[in-house]
C-alpha positions, 0 to 999 in steps of 0.5 A: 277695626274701625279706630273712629267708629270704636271711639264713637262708642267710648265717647257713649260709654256703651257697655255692649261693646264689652270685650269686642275691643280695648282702648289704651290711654297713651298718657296714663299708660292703662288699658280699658274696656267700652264703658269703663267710668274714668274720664274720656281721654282726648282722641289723640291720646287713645289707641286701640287693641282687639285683646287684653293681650294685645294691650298688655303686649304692648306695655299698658296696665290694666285699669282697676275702675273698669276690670278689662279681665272681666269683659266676655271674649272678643269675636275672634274668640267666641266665633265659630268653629275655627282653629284660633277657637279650638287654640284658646280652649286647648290653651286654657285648659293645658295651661301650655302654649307648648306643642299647640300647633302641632296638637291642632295640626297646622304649623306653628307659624300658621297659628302664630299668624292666627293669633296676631291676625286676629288677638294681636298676641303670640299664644304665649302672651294670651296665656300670660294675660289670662294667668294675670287676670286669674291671678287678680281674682284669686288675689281679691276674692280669696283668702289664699297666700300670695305664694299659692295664688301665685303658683295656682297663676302659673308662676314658678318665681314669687319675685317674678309674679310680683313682677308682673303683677306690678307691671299688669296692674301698677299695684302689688299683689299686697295691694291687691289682696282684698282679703286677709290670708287665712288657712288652706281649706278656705274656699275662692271664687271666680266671676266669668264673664258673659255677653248678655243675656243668658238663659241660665235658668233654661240650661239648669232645667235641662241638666237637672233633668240628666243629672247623674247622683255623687256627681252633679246636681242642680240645687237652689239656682245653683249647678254643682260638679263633684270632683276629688277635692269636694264640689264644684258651685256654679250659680248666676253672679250678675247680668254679665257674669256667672259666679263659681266656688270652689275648695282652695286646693283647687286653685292650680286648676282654676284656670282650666275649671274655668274654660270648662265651665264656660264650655258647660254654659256657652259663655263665650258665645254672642247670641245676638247675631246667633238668634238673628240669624235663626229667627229669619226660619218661621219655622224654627223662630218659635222656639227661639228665646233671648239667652239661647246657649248649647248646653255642654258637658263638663268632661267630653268622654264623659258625654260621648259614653253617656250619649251611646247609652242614650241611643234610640231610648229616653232620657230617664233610661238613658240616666238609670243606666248612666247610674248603673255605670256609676255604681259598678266603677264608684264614679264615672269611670276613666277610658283607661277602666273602660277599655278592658272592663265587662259592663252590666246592666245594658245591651251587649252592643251599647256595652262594646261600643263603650268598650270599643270607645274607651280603647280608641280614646286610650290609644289617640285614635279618637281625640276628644280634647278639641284639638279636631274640627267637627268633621274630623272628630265625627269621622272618627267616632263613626269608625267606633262599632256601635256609633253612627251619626247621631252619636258623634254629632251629638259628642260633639255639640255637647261635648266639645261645643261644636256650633254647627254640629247637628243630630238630625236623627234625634227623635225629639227634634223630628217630632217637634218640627214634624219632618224626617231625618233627611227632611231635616237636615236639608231644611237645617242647611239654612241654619248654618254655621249655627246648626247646633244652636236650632237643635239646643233652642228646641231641646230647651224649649 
């Protein structure tokens, strides 16, 4: 991280840099973001930090101007498939840094080393920060009880919160409340950040097209996912972020519903130097658009059942046996009713296959949590019977958000660039590492 060239850009207030680094104020003891409209510190009086993490690590405050939680993630964290990557998502989405390395399969010094290298935090501290930043939304764009919104940040001790709030804003909770606390069905929102521009309107059409009935739906430019404690809204909330409601019994997950939803739009990718990168294929460029992201699927067993039904048929019959499933099990059925359950209304080899799939999950020999890298997780889907390459590429760029993932067998992709199989997958190695890219930029187009 070059210290002159990040201070150029402070100097210029440029926004783009957003998130690619963060600048500390020596004399104020606060933290900010590139653009933040404070008045320019001197030069001498600045240090620089790769994450908020690293920053708060360190002693200094979030600034209440520029909201340093609200930048999209840093390169390290929205870069390719790699195992500081797959630790970010693994640790939003468990809300425990515990057991980490050894789910990921590397030592934990080797991920502790990771971490430093490249977020200048110990896993333990990214959590921290991130449930810090969780808990100032909730506490300015909810009418929850600070004790609720406390414990929805991970925090067992209200003093300890307190605490920490006090340590990581210079403010009390109180002080930061925005809203009168009110009963506990009220709803709360979170803004999750993006690096601009995002294609939202391009992934809507794409997942209203396979939207599964009591489930999710796409309504008035707004995505929604029905869960137990009621629905779920995700809906474009600016230039740079999207904006999710929810019911506030929701609130103790509302660290891991926001990694999947930003797994469901991409959001943690940077798009500029994915479309460079692409846009040197003539033949791929013309179905490349500004915002291009992957769309994902909100539950990774989720998908991989709905991709084995999807094989070798059309997207309308794939989702009318999808509906058919719902309709036997009242919902989307668990691998745990899967494993043992006899499925109608499919053929025999695409109902042993899901069976045979739902046992594999059940017992841990195919981990669909994000713990396994692309060839890993292929390797293993592959041994299921009934599940070839198609099926496991597509698990994996849709379901767990694999950049370089690749179906070259999919019907759709062969016809619109005119090539077979083989043809294709030799001319894709060019699009590496971003391979899964190419395959979302002429889905949605």
């Amino acid at each position: 991280m070059d210290a002159e060239a990040c201070y150029r850009a402070v100097q210029g207030r440029d926004g783009r840099f957003a998130g690619r680094f963060f600048l500390g104020v020596r004399t104020t003891n606060i933290y900010c973001r590139p653009g933040c409209p404070a008045r320019l510190p001197r030069r001498e009086n600045v240090v620089f930090f790769p994450s908020a993490a690293a920053a708060q690590a360190a002693g200094y405050r979030a600034c209440l101007r520029c909201r340093p939680d609200a930048a999209p993630g840093s390169p390290a964290q929205a870069g390719t498939a790699a195992t500081l990557s797959r630790a970010l998502r693994l640790l939003e989405e468990s809300g425990d840094p515990s057991g980490l390395a050894e789910r990921l399969g590397v030592t934990d010094r080797h991920l502790r080393r990771l971490f430093a290298r490249h977020l200048g935090a110990s896993p333990a501290e990214v959590l921290r920060t991130r449930r810090l930043h969780l808990a100032r939304q909730l506490l300015e764009n909810s009418s929850l009880r600070i004790i609720d919104v406390a414990h929805a940040a991970g925090f067992h001790s209200l003093r300890r919160f307190n605490e920490a709030v006090r340590r990581g804003f210079g403010r009390t909770p109180s002080q930061l409340r925005a809203k009168p606390a009110a009963d506990a069905g009220a709803e709360l929102s979170l803004r999750l950040p993006f690096r601009p521009p995002l294609d939202f309107e391009a992934l809507l059409a794409f997942f209203a097209a396979r939207a599964l009935p009591s489930i999710e739906e796409v309504r008035d430019g707004t995505w929604r996912r029905r869960l137990p404690e009621g629905w779920l809204e995700v809906r474009r909330g600016g230039p740079s972020h999207l904006e999710a409601s929810m019911p506030a019994a929701l609130a103790p997950r509302a660290l891991e519903i926001a990694a999947r939803i930003q797994r469901v739009f991409d959001l943690r990718a940077d798009p500029g130097p994915i479309l460079e990168h692409l846009g040197r294929d003539a033949v791929l460029k013309p179905f490349l658009r500004p915002g291009l992201r992957i769309p994902g699927a909100w539950d990774p067993f989720e998908m991989a059942v709905r991709a084995i039904l999807g094989q070798q048929i059309s997207v309308q019959r794939a989702r009318a046996m999808a509906i058919e499933l719902i309709e036997q099990f009242g919902g989307f059925p668990t691998p745990a009713r899967l494993a043992g359950a006899e499925l109608r209304g499919m053929p025999a080899v695409r109902a042993n296959a899901i069976v045979q799939l739902a046992r594999s999950a059940r017992d841990g020999h195919v981990r669909l949590d994000g713990s396994r890298d692309l060839d890993a997780v292929s390797a293993a889907l592959c041994k299921v019977p009934g599940i070839g390459d198609w099926t496991a590429q597509l698990v994996a760029l849709r379901g767990l958000g694999e950049p370089d993932a690749f179906p070259a067998s999919d019907l759709g992709l062969c016809r619109a660039l005119g090539r077979t199989p083989s043809a294709l997958l030799e001319r894709a190695e060019t699009w590496r590492p971003w391979r899964a890219y190419a395959a979302a930029a002429i889905w949605l187009s």
